[in-house]
Structure formats: structure tokens, C-alpha cells
N, C-alpha and C positions, 0 to 999 in steps of 0.2 A: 354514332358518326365515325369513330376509331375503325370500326369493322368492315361497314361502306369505305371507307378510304384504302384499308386495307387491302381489301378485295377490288377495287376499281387499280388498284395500283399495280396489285397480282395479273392482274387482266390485262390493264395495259403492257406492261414487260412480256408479256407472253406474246401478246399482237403484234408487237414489234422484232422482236426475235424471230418470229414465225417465218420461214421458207415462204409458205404459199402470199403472207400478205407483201415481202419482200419481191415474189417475181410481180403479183398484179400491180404494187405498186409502181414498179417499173416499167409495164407495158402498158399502164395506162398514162404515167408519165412523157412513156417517148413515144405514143401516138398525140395527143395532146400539143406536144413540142415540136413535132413532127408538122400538124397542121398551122400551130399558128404560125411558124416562120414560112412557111407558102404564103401565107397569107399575110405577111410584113414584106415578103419579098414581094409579092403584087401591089400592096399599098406601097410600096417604096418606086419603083418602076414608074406608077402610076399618081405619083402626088403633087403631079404640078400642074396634070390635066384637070383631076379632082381631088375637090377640098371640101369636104364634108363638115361641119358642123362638130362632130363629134368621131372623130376618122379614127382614136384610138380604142373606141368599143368595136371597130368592125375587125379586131384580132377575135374577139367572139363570135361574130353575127356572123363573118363572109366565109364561105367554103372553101377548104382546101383542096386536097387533091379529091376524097368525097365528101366529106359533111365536115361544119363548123365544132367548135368544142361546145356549143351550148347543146347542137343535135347530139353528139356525142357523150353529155355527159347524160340525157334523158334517153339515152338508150341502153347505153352500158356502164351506168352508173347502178344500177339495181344490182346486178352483178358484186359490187361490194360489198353492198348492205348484206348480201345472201350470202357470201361468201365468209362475211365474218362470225354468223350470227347461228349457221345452220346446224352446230353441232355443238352451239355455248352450253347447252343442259345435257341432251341424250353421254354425249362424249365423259361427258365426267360419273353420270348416273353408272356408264356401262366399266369406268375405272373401277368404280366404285369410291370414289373423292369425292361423291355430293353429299353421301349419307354419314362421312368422317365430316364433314364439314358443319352439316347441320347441325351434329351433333355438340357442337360445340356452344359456347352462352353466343350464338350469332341466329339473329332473327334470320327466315325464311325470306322474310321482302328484300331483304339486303342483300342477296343474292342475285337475284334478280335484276334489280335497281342498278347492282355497281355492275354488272354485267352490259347492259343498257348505257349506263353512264360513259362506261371503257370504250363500248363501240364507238357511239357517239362523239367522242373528242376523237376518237382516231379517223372518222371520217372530216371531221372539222378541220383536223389537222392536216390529211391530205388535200381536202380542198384547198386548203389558203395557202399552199406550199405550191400549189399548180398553178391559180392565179397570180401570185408573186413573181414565181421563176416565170410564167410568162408574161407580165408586165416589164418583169427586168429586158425580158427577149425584143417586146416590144420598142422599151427603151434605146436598145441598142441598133433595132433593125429602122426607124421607121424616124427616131430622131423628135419625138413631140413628147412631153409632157404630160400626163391625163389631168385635167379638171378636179374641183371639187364636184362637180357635180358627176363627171366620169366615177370618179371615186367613189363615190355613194350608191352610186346604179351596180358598180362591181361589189357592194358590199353588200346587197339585197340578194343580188344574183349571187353570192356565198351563202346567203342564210338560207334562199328558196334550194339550195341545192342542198345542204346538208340537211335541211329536212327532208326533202326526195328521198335522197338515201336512208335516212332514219326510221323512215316507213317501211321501207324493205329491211331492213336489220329488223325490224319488230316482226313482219310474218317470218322471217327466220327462225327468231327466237321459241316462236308461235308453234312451228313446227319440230323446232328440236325440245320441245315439252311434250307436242302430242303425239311424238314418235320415237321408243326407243332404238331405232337401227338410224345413224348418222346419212347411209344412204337412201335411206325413205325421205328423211328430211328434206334433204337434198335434192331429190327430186319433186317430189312437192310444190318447195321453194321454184324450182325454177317452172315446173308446169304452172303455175300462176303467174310467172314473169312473162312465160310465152303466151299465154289466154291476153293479159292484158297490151302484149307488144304487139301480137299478129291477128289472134282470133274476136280479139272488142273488134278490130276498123272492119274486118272483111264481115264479122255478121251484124253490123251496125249497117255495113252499106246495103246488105242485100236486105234487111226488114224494111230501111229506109226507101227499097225499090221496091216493095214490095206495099207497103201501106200508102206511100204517095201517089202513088199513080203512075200516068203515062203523060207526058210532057206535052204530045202532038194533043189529047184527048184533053187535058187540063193548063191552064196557063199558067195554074199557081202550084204545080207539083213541083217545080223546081225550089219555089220557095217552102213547102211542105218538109220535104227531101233535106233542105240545110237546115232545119227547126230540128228536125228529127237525129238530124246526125249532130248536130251541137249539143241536141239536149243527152244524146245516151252517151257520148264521147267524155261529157264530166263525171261520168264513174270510172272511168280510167284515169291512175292518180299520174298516167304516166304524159296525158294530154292535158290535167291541168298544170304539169311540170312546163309541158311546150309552150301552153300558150299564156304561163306568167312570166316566164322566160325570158320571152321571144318580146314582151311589153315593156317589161323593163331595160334589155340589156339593147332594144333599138328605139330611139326616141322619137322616130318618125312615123311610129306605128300608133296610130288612135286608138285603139282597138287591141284586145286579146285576141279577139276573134282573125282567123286567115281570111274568112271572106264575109263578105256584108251584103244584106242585100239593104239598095240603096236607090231611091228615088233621084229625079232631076234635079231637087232641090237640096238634097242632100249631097248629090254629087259638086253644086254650083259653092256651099258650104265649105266642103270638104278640099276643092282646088282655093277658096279664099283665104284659107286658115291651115298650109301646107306647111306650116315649119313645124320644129321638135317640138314636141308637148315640154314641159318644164317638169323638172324633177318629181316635187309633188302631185301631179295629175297624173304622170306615170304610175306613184306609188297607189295612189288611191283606185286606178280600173284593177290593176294586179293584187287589191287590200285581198277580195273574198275570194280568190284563190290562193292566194298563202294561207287561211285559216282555216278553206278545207283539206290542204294538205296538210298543217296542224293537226287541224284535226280527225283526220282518218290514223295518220302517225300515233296519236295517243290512242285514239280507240284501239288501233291493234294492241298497242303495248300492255292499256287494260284489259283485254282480254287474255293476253299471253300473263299479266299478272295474277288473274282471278283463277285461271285454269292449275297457273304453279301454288297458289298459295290452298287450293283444294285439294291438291294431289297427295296421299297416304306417305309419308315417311316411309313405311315400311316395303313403298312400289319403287322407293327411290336408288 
């Protein structure tokens, strides 16, 4: 436990010192800051025509000059995870500081682990430092108070984000073990970040037009077509980020789901029972996507564990 602390401590000090996590943190900072005061400044402009139920989550939900911070944090949030994570092994192996290290009475796992561990609070730490500063921003710009219940929805919506990013700090990792040049890593990391940001939606749409059919020729391709793109859409960890997000952090949403297909009956339902879901009905449609982002997050990290904990000392 001495050596994990030691080493998670070594790790942090480094992270923090670091140039590079010094500028991302700052341009992710003042885009972040940047949208939500657009977006206190329209709810400010705008708060007497509309009164929302819960008008201090929409610093999250409502768009700035492009995208809200939720869009924002599910797109160039992986970005940090990779950016911390991508040269944690190779970097030190090619020092040659992994094999002084092991060398020592310190387990192999405990490298690993406090590496993982290090990240991980420092992602936690910049999440809750963004959401604060812009609460306080909110506080100042818009003049209301958030709820207990606001408060709770902002504290799921920190937990589902720090494991987003936790998942990407683990294929990081993943790769700065299965590659000794930091630049392979590196790129690696992020060819998977673009597979899953750009190349899932556009070959998920054209299978999806392709197996469904033709709309004029079937009446139910359309409904085929969103079965199809819902269902392969959940291997991107980066759409179940969106749509547990987008359920928690807005309470008028029934549904993870963007679209629904929905009967007369469901539609007559759906206009009689139009207010916010209540806290815990929120939490419970968004439960089995927090535990598959759990747990794809730990499967990488065990495979990044199993791969380090096989690997030759003497490759080290």
C-alpha cells in the first residue's frame, strides 16, 4: 500500500506540473467557460418570458455559440483520457526508469494500478473544478440557486463523465504497453477515438440503409432503420456517454433514446404526463448505461493489466 501511494503520488506531481496537461487544461477550461456564460447570458436576457422547472441545468443542456458542455465534454473529452495515458509505460520503458523501478521490492501491479489510480483523480479533479467554476458563473450570471435535486443530477452527470474519460485513459494505457514508440501510441489512441467519433455513425447508417430497405417499397424500414442504428450505436462508448448524459442532465426527457417510435396511444400518454421525470426515474432509465460504461472501462484496464503483468522484465 506504501509503494501504490507512492507511486500514485509520483504520478500525480508529474501530471500536474506537466506543460501539456497545463495548456489542455486551460483550453478546455476557457471553451467550457466560454459557452456557458452565452448561455447565462440568454437565460439571463430571457428569464421572465421563460421559466423552466429546472432553468439551472440548462448551463449544460442549452447551446452556445456551437455545442452545449455536455456535447462537448462527449466529444473532446476522450482527448484527455489519451492524452494522459498514451506514453504512461512506453515513455518510461524507453528511459529506461521501468526496469530501475521494478527492480525494486515493488510489485509489477502497483505500477500499473497507481498509474490508473493518478489518472483517474486527475480527471475527477478537473471535472469538478469545471462544474464548480461554472456553477459559481451561473450563480453570478443568471441569479437562481440549483436545487437538491439540480445538485444530484450534476453529480451523476460528474460521475458518468469521469468514467467516459476513464475508459479512454485505459485504451491509452493499453497502447502505451502494446507499443514501444510513444508515437504509435499515440496514434493508435487516437485512430480509435476517430473510428468511434466519425466512422461508427456513417457505417452504421449506410448498413442501416442497406439491410432495411426502401421506405416507398416497405412501411416498416423506417422503423427497421432506428432498431438497427440504436442497436449497433451501443458499441460506441461514445453514444452511450450521449444518451446517459442527455437523460440525466435534462429532466424532460423520458427516454435515453433521441427518437422513439411511438403509436397514437403512446403519443396521447406521452402529452398527459409532460412534466420532469423525478430524480430517481431519471437515475434508474440512465442505471444500464452507467454500468456499461463501467464496465467496458474496467475490461480495458484488465486487459491493459493482464497484457503488463505478462510482459518479460527483461522487454522492459
Amino acid at each position: 500500500m506504501a509503494a501504490l501511494t507512492a507511486i500514485w503520488k509520483k504520478e500525480l506531481a508529474d501530471h500536474f506540473t506537466s506543460y501539456r496537461f497545463v495548456i489542455l487544461f486551460a483550453l478546455i477550461a476557457m471553451v467550457s467557460l466560454i459557452s456557458a456564460y452565452m448561455v447565462g447570458v440568454q437565460i439571463r436576457a430571457a428569464q421572465d418570458q421563460l421559466k423552466p422547472t429546472f432553468i439551472f441545468l440548462m448551463l449544460f443542456t442549452e447551446p452556445g455559440a456551437m455545442f452545449s458542455l455536455v456535447q462537448f465534454v462527449a466529444f473532446f473529452g476522450p482527448l484527455v483520457g489519451l492524452i494522459l495515458g498514451f506514453d504512461s509505460i512506453n515513455r518510461e520503458r524507453n528511459e529506461g526508469t521501468l526496469s530501475k523501478l521494478l527492480a525494486q521490492p515493488i510489485y509489477r501491479d502497483v505500477v500499473i494500478n497507481a498509474k490508473f489510480l493518478a489518472g483517474l483523480t486527475l480527471i475527477a479533479v478537473m471535472m469538478a473544478s469545471i462544474l464548480l467554476v461554472i456553477t459559481g458563473l451561473g450563480l453570478a450570471l443568471i441569479g437562481i440557486v440549483p436545487g437538491a435535486e439540480e445538485i444530484g443530477r450534476m453529480l451523476v452527470y460528474l460521475i458518468i463523465s469521469v468514467v467516459y474519460i476513464a475508459f479512454w485513459l485505459g485504451v491509452a494505457i493499453l497502447f502505451s504497453i502494446l507499443f514501444r514508440s510513444t508515437a504509435t501510441s499515440a496514434l493508435a489512441a487516437l485512430a480509435v477515438w476517430i473510428f468511434f467519433s466519425f466512422f461508427v455513425t456513417l457505417g452504421v447508417g449506410i448498413l442501416a440503409n442497406a439491410l432495411a430497405g426502401s421506405p416507398s417499397q416497405d412501411p416498416r424500414a423506417a422503423q427497421r432503420k432506428a432498431e438497427i442504428l440504436r442497436a449497433a450505436s451501443l458499441v460506441s462508448p461514445m453514444e452511450l456517454y450521449s444518451d446517459a448524459t442527455a437523460a440525466v442532465i435534462d429532466p424532460l426527457r423520458k427516454s435515453a433514446r433521441s427518437t422513439l417510435m411511438i403509436g397514437p396511444m403512446e403519443a396521447i400518454s406521452m402529452s398527459r404526463f409532460s412534466g420532469p421525470l423525478p430524480f430517481g426515474q431519471s437515475l434508474l432509465i440512465v442505471m444500464p448505461y452507467i454500468i456499461a460504461l463501467i464496465a467496458l472501462t474496467a475490461l480495458c484496464f484488465a486487459v491493459s493489466y493482464t497484457v503488463f503483468m505478462r510482459q518479460e522484465i527483461r522487454s522492459l
